[in-house]
PASEBA-1860 file (N, C-alpha, C; in nm, 3 decimals):
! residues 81
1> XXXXXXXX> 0.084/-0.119/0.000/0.000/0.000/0.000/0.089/0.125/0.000 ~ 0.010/0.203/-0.081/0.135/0.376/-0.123/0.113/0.444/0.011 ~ 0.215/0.547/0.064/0.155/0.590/0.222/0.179/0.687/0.125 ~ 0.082/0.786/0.215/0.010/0.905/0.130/0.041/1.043/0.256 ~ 0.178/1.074/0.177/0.221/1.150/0.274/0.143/1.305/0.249 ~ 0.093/1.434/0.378/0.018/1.528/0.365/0.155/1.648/0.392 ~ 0.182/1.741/0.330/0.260/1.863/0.411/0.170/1.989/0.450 ~ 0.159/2.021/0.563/0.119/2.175/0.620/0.194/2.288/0.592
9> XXXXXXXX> 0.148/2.357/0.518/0.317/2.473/0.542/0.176/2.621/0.550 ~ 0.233/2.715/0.551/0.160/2.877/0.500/0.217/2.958/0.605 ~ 0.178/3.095/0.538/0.218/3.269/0.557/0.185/3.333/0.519 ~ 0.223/3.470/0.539/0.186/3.589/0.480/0.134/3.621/0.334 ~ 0.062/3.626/0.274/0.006/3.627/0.151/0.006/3.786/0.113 ~ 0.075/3.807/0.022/0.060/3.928/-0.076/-0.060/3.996/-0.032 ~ -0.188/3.914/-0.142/-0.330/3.972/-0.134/-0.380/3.823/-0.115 ~ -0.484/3.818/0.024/-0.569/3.737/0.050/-0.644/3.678/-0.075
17> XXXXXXXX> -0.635/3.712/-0.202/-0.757/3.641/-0.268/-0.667/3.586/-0.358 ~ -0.525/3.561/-0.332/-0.418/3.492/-0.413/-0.349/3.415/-0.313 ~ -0.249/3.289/-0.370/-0.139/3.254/-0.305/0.002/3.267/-0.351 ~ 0.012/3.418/-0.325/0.133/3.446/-0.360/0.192/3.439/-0.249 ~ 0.260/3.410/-0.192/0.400/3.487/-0.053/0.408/3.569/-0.019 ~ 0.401/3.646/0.036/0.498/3.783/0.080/0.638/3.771/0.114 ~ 0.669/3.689/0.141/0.818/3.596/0.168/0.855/3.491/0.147 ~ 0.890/3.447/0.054/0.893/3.248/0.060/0.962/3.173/0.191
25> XXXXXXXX> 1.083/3.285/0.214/1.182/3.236/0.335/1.104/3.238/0.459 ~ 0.998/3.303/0.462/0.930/3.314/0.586/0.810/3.215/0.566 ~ 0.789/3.112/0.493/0.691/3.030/0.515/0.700/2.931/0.666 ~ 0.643/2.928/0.689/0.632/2.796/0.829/0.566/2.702/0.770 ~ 0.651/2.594/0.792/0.628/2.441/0.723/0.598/2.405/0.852 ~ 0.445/2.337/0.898/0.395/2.287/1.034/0.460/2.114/1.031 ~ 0.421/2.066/0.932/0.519/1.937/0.920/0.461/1.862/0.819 ~ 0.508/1.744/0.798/0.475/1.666/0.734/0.378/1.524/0.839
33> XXXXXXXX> 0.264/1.496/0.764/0.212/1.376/0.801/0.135/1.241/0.788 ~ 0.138/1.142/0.803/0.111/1.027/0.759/-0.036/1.010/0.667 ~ -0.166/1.134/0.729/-0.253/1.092/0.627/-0.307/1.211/0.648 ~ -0.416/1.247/0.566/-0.489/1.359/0.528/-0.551/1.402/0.648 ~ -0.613/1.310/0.783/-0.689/1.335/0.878/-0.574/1.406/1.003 ~ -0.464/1.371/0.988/-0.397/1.455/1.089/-0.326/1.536/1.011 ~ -0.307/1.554/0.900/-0.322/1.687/0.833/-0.357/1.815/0.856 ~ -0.506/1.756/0.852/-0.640/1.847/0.883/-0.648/1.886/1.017
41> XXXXXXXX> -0.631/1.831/1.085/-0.587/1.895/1.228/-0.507/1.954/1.242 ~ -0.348/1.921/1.224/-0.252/2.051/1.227/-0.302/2.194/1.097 ~ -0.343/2.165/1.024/-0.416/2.292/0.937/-0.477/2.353/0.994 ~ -0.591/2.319/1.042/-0.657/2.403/1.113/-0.647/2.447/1.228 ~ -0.526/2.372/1.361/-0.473/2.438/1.480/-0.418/2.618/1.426 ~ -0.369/2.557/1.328/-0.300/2.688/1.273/-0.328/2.768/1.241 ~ -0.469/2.777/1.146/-0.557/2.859/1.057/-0.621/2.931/1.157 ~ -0.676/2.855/1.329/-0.720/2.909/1.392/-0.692/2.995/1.469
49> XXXXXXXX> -0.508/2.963/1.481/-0.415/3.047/1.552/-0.418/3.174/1.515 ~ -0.411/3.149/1.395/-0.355/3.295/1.243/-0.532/3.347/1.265 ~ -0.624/3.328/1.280/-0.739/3.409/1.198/-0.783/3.531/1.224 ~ -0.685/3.598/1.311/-0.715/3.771/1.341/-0.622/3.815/1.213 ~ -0.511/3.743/1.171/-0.434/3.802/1.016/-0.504/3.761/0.921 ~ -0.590/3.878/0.833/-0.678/3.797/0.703/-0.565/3.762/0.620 ~ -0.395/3.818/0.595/-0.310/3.755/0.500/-0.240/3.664/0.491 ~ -0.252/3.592/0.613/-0.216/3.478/0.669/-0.306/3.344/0.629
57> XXXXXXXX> -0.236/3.255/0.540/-0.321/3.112/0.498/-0.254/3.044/0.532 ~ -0.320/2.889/0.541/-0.193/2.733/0.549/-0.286/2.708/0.424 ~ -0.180/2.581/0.418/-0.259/2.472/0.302/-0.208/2.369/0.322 ~ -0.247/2.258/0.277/-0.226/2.131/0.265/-0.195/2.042/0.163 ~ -0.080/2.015/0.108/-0.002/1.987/-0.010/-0.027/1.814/0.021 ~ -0.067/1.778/-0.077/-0.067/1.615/-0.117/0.095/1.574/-0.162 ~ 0.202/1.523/-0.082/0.308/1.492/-0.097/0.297/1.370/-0.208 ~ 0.194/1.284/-0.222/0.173/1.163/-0.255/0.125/1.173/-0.385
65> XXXXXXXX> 0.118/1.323/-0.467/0.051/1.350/-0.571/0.171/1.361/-0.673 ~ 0.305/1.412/-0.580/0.390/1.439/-0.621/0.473/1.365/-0.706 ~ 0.452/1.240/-0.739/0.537/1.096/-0.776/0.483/1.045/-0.781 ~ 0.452/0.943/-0.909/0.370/0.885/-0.944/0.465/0.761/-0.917 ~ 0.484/0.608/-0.833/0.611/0.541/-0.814/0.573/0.459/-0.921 ~ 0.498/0.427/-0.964/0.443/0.317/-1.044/0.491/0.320/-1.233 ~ 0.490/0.487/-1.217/0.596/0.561/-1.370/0.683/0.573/-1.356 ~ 0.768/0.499/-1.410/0.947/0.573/-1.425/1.012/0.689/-1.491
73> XXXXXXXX> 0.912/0.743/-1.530/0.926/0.849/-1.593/0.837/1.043/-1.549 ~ 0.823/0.991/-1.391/0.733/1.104/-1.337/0.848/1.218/-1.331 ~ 0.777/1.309/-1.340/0.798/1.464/-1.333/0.896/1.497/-1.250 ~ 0.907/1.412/-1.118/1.000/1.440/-1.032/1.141/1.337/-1.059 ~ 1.138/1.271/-1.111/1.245/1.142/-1.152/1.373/1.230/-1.202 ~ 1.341/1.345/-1.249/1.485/1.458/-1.288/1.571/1.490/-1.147 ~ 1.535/1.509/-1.039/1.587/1.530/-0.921/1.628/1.419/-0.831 ~ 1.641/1.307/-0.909/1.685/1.182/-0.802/1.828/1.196/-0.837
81> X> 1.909/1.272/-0.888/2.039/1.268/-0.866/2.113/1.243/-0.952
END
């Protein structure tokens, strides 16, 4: 079975109705985790922390979307070295 890794990261946003950065270096990566449901919990500890800053977002990146293992030829296969 594929483990279906989730990443938390977000920050300061340019303009709230985009996801641009205002800093890339200043993103806070909350972590990485084993499935979408504790994901969703560290997302939203956070979102709830942040919600007096309207430019302040997280999100939740599907690590597992990233690599397809089953193609030898995925998108990311240029960076194995």
């Amino acid at each position: 079975m594929a483990q279906r890794l989730h990443l938390v990261f977000g920050g300061e946003l340019v303009d709230p109705q985009t996801n641009v950065f205002r800093d890339a270096a200043d993103i806070h990566v909350v972590g990485i985790f084993p499935n979408y449901a504790t994901a969703f919990l560290a997302w939203k500890a956070e979102a709830q922390r942040t919600v007096d800053n309207a430019h302040t977002r997280y999100f939740i990146a599907h690590l597992h979307k990233l690599r397809d293992e089953a193609n030898s030829g995925s998108a990311t296969e240029a960076f194995d070295g």
